[in-house]
C-alpha positions as CSV (number, residue, x, y, z in Angstrom):
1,X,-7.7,58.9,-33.4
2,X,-6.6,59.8,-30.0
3,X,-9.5,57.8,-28.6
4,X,-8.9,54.9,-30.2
5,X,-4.9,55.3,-29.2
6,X,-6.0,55.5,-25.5
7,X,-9.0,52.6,-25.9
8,X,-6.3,50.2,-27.6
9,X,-4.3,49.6,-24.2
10,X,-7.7,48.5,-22.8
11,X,-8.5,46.4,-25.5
12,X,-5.5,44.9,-25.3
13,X,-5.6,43.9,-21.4
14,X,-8.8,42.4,-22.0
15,X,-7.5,40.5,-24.6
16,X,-4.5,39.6,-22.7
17,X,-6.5,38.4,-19.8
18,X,-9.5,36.6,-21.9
19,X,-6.5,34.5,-23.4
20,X,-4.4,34.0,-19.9
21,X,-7.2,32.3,-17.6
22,X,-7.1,29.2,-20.3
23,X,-3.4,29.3,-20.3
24,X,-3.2,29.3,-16.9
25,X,-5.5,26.7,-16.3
26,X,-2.8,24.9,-19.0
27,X,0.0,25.4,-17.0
28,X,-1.7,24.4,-13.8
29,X,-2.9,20.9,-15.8
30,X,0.6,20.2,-17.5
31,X,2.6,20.9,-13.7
32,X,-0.4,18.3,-12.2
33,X,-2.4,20.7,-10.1
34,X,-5.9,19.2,-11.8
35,X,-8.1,21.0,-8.5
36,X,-6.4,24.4,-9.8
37,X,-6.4,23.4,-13.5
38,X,-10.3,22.3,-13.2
39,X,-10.8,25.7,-11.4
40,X,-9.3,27.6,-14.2
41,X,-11.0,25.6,-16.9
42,X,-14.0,26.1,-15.1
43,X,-13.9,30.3,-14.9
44,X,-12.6,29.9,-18.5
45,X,-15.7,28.3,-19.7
46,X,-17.9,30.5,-17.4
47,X,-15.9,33.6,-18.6
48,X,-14.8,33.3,-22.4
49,X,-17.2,32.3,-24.9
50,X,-14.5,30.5,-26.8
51,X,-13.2,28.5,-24.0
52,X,-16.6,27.0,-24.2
53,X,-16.2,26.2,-27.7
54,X,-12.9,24.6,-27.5
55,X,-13.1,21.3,-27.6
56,X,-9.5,20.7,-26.2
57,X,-10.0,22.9,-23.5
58,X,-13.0,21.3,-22.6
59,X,-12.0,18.0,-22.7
60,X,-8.6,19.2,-20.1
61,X,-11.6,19.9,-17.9
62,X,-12.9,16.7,-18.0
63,X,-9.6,15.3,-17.5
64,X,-8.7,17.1,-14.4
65,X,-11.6,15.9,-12.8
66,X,-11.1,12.5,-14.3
67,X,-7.7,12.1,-12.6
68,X,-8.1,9.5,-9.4
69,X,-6.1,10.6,-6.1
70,X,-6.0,14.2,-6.4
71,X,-8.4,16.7,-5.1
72,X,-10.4,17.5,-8.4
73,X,-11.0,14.2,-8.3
74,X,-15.0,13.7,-9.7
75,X,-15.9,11.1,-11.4
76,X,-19.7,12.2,-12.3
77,X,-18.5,15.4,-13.1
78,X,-15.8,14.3,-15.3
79,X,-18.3,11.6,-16.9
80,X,-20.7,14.6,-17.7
81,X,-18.1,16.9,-19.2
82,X,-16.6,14.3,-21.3
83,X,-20.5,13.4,-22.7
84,X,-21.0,16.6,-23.4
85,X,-17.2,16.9,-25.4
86,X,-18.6,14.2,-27.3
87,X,-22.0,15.8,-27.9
88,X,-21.2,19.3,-28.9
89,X,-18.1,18.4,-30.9
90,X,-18.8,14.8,-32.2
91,X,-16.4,14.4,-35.5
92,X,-13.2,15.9,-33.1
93,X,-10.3,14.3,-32.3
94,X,-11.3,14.9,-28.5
95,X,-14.6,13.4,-28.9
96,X,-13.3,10.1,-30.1
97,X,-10.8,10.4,-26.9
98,X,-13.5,11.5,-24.8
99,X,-15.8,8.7,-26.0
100,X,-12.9,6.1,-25.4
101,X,-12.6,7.9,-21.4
102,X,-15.8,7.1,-20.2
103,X,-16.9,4.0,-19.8
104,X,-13.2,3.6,-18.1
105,X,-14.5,6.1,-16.0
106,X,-17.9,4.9,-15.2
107,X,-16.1,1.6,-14.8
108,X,-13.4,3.2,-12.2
109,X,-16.3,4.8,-10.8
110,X,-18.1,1.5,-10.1
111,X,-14.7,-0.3,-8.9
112,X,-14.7,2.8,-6.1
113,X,-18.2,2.4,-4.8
114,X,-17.6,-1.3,-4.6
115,X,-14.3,-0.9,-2.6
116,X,-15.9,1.8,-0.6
117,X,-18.6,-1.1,0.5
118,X,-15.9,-3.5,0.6
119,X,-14.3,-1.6,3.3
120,X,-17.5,-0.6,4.5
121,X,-18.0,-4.6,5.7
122,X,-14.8,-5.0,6.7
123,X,-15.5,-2.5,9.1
124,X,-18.5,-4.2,10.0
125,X,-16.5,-7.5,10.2
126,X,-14.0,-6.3,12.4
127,X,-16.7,-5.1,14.8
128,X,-18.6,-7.9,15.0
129,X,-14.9,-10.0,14.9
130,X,-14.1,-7.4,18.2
131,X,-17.4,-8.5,19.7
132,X,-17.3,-12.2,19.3
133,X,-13.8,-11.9,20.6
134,X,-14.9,-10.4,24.0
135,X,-17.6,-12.7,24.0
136,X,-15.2,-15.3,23.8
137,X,-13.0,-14.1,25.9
138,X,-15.7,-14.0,28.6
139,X,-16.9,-17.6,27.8
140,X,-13.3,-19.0,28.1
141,X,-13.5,-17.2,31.8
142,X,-16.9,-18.6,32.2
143,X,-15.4,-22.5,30.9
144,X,-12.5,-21.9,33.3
145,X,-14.9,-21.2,36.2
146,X,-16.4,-23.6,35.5
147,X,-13.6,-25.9,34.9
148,X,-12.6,-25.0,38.7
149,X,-15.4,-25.5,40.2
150,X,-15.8,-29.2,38.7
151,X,-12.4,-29.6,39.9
152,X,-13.7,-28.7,43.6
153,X,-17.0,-30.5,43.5
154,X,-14.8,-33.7,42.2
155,X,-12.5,-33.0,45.5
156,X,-15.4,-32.5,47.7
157,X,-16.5,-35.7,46.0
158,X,-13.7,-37.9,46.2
159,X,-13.6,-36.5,50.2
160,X,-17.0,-37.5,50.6
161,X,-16.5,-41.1,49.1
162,X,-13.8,-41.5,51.6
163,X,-16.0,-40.6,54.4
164,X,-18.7,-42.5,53.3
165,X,-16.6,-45.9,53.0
166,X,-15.2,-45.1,56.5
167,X,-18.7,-45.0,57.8
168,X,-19.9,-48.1,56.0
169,X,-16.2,-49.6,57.5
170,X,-17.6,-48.3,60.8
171,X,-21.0,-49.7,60.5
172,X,-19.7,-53.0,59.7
173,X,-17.9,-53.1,62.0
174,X,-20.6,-52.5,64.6
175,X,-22.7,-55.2,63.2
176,X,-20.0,-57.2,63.2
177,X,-19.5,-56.3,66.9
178,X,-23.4,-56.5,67.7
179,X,-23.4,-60.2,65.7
180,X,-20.9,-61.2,68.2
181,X,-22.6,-60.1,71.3
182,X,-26.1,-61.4,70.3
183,X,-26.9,-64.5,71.5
């Protein structure tokens, strides 16, 4: 009997602490810590045999990892926890939940890839959009060099017209001069 009296305190700790890691992994998932509930959910289910076989508890741990914008955030992992809530406890309550969660989930997870390459060619977009502006940029110098230096061969043009006509004015002038001395 005194055995038993000094084994029951024993017992009862690892009773106590066997039934705390999925209530602590409940508070954690009601207060919105799902990366601290998931871990608790997770040592549950490696730790208590009937964590494991608890439907509700297991689908919470699907749910944590199911929730977008927080750390625990997994969508595979949530997808494959949920499919197995559904396989291992098909006629529950949190099957039929859990069976209603994932396609929203693969679906969520498909919308996030897509974004991801979205922004992934934006990325690209601006890049290239940085590049052809440079480019640009050095083209409009290059047009504006260019630009000036049509602008100076016109001058140099217009000069040389000038000079050209006052030559020919010159030269027939001289011929005029030379008709008039010839005879």
């Amino acid at each position: 009997m005194r055995l038993e009296l000094r084994c029951l305190p024993a017992l009862v700790l690892a009773m106590a602490s066997c039934a705390t890691v999925p209530s602590v992994a409940d508070r954690e998932y009601r207060s919105g810590d799902y990366a601290a509930a998931a871990a608790a959910y997770e040592e549950a289910m490696r730790t208590d045999p009937r964590a494991r076989d608890n439907p509700a508890l297991c689908l919470r741990l699907g749910l944590s990892y199911a929730r977008p914008g927080t750390p625990a955030h997994d969508p595979t992992r949530a997808t494959a926890v949920l499919r197995d809530v559904v396989t291992r406890f098909p006629k529950t309550r949190e099957a039929r939940q859990a069976a209603v969660l994932i396609p929203q989930i693969d679906h969520e997870a498909a919308l996030e890839a897509a974004a991801a390459d979205a922004s992934a060619r934006i990325l690209d977009l601006q890049d290239a959009l940085t590049m052809l502006q440079a480019e640009a940029r050095t083209l409009d110098a290059a047009v504006k060099a260019g630009a000036d230096q049509i602008q100076r061969l016109r001058a140099m043009l217009a000069e040389r017209e000038v000079q050209l006509r006052r030559v020919r004015d010159e030269l027939e002038q001289l011929k005029r001069i030379d008709l008039q001395r010839a005879p």
